[in-house]
N, C-alpha and C positions, 0 to 999 in steps of 0.2 A: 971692441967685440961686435961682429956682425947682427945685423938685426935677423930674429928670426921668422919675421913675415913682415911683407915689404907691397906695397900698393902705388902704381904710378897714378897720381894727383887727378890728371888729367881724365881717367877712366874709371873714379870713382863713382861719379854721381850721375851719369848718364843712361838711360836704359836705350841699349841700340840694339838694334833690329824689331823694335819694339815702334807702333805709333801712339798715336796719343790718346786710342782706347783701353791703350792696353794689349790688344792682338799684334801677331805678327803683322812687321810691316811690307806691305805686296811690292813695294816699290824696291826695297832691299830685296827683295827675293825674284826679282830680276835679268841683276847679276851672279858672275861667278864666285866661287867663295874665295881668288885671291882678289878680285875687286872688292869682294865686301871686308877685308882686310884692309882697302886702301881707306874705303867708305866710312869708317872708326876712326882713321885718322883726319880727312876730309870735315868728317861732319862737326869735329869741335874747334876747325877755324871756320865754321859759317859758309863753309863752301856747300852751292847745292848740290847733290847729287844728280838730279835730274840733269843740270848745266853741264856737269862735268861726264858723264856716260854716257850720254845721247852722242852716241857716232853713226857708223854706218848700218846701214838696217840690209842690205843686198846680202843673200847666202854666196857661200864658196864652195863649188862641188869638188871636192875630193875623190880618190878611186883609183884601184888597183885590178880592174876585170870583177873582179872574185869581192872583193869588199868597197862600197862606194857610198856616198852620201853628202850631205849638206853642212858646211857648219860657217860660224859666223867671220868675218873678216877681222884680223889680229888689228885693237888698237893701241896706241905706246903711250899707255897709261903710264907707264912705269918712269918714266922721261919726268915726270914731276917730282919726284922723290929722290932719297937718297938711300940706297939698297947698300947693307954692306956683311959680307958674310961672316958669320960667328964662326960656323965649323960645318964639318961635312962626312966626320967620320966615326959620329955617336960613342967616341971613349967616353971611358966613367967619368972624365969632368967634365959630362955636359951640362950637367943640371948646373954646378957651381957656375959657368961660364955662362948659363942664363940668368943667372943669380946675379952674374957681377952686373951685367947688361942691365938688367932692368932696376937694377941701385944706380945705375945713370941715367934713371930715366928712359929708357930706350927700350919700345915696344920689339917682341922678337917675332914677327914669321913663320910657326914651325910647320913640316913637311915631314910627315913623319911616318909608320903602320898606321891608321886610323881603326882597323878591324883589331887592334890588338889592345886599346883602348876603351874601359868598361861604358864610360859614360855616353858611348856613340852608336848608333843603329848597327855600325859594319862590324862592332864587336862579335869576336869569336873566340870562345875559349880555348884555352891551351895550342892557339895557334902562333905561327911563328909569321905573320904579316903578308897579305897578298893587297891590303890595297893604300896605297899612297899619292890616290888621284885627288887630294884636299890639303885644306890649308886652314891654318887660324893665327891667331895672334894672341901672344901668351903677354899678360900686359901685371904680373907680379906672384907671388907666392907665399907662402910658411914652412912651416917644420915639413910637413908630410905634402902638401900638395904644390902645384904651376896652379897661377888664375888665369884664366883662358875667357877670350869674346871669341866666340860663332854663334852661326842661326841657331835659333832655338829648334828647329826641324830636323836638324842631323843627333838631337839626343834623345833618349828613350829614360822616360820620366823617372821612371821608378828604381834606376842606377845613374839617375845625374844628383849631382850635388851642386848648390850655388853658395854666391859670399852672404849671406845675411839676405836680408832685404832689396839687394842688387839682382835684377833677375838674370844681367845679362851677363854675369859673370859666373863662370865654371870651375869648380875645385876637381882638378884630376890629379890623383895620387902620382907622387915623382917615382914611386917602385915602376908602377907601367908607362909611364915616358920614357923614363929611362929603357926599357927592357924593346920597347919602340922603336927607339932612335938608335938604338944597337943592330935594329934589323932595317931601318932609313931615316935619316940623318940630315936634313938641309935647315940649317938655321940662318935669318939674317935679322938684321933692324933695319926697321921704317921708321923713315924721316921725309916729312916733307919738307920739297924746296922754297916751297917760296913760289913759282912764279906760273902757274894755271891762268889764263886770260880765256874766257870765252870767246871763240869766236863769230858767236852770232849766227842767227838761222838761215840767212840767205848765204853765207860761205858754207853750211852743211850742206844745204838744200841742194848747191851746187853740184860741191863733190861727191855726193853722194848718187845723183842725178845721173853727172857722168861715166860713174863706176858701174850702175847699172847696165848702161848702153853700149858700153866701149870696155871694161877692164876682163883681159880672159878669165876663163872660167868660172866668171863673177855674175851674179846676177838676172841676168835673160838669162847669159849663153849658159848661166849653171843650172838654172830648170830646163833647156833645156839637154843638156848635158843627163841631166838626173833622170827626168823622164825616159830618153831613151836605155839608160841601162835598164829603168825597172822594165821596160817593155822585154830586155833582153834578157833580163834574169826570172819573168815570169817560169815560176815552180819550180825553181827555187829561192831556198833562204834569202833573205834580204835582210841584210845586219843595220840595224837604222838607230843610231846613238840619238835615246830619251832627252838625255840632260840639253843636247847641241841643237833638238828641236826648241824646247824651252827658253833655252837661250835666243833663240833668233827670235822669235815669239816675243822675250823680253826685249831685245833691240827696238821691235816696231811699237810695243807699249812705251819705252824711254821717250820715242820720237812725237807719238802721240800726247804727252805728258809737255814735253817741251813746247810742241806747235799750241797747245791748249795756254799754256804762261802768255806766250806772247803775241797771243790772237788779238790783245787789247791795242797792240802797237802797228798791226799791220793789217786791215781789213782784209785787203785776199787772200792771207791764211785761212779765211773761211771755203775759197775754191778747195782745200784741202783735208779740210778737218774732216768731210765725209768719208773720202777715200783713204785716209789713214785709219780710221776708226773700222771701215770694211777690212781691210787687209789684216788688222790685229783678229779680226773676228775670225780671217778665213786660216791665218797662222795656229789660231788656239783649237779650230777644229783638225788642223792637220797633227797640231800634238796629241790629243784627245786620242786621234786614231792610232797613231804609234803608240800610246799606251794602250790601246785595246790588241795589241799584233796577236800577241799568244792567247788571244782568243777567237783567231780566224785562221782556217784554210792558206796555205802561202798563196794559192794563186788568187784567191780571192781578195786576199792581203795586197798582194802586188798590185791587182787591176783598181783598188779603193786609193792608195796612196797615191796611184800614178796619176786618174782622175780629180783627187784633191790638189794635188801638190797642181794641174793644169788649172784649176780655182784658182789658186794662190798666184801664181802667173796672170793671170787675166788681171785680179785688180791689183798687182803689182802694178803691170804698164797701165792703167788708168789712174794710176797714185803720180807716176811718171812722169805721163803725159801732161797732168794737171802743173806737177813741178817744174816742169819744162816750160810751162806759159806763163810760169809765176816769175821765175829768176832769170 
């Protein structure tokens, strides 16, 4: 006889995303939310985070004329793990077929309507699913519910439910999973490989260095790439994705974080500690300003980002240059 609620071992006793005040942890909140899916698995073989997501910090301009912008350079995270997919076409045994999965122990990945979903912000009722830009990991269940790890920032208190005393675990009803996954469907399990080897701050510092200077529409050439669209699209809309400034934002905090660990190891990381600390400052004032958009004039909008984002370029190349005399 099958069990009628089932918990994998391994994600009982942990509160993740969570630090050791108690408050959301700033550093998980970072990254994106399938890396912080990797990060649950990561962080209970003692792998740091920091060590392992400090990649490249250089934006990548994107753009179509009409829609353009910044986002982060893709890193293959995913090269560490073992991804294998459950299913993709949300029939009725999906939940059984999560069920079986995680009676082998085997965290599931899901990808699903998020807005169709009571316990989440993008909840809408009696709607049929518009957004499937997230992810979580369903790590066991019972009779009526999936238990689910994500940030505590994407649920709205007062229709989340957790396990007991576990904060960081979520009970969402299998009626609205189900009825979800009917409307998008990507299930897989994470496993890690085995085999993450850092590779140290002077092979980042390198290539990263280099990607600045030299990789297209990477870096310089993508501010300035950026810049002259906003010059070209002054008055009109400028579509400028929140989340991808944050994220970049979070890139140069990861890097910051890392140089800070191993400042004890290599004194001239001190040439740099100023100028990484300036550029995370001048990144957080450029998100600050994209979430202020809809509350400015566009060409007003336009002429404020285009002069911040030329901040962010200045002590870009003086982060650089400093990198450049180090390595």
């Amino acid at each position: 006889m099958l069990k009628e609620s089932y918990l994998i071992k391994e994600f009982a006793k942990r509160n993740y995303h969570y630090a050791d005040n108690g408050e959301p942890d700033e550093v998980v909140n970072l990254i994106d939310c399938w890396d912080q899916i990797l990060y649950v698995v990561l962080v209970n073989r003692g792998i740091d985070i920091v060590d392992f997501f400090c990649g490249d910090i250089s934006p990548e301009f994107y753009g179509d004329g009409e829609r353009f912008g910044l986002r982060r350079i893709e890193e293959d995270v995913n090269q560490y793990f073992k991804l294998d997919k459950v299913m993709a076409d949300g029939s009725e045994d999906c939940i059984d077929e999560i069920e079986r999965n995680i009676r082998k122990d085997l965290p599931i990945a899901m990808t699903t309507m998020f807005d169709m979903l009571p316990n989440y912000d993008w909840y809408e009722e009696e709607i049929i699913g518009s957004h499937n830009g997230h992810s979580n990991m369903i790590v066991g269940y019972d009779r009526d519910n999936v238990y689910v790890i994500d940030s505590p920032l994407v649920f709205v208190e007062g229709r989340d439910k957790r396990l007991g005393t576990n904060k960081s675990i979520h009970l969402i009803g299998k009626k609205y999973v189900r009825d979800a996954l009917k409307a998008y469907c990507d299930l897989m399990t994470v496993q890690y490989a085995g085999n993450f080897v850092d590779k140290g701050l002077p092979a980042k510092l390198k290539n990263i260095e280099y990607n600045y200077w030299n990789r297209p529409a990477t870096g310089r050439k993508a501010f300035e790439e950026y810049i002259d669209s906003v010059e070209k699209a002054k008055g009109r809309e400028i579509h400028i994705d929140l989340y991808e400034m944050h994220l970049l934002y979070g890139r140069h905090e990861l890097l910051r974080l890392y140089i800070k660990k191993h400042l004890s190891e290599n004194d001239g990381l001190r040439k740099i500690e100023h100028p990484i600390e300036k550029c995370c400052e001048e990144w957080f004032a450029l998100k600050m300003l994209v979430q202020r958009k809809g509350l400015l004039e566009k060409r007003e909008f336009a002429e404020r980002i285009g002069k911040q984002v030329e901040n962010v370029m200045a002590y870009e190349d003086k982060l650089f240059d400093a990198i450049h005399c180090l390595v």
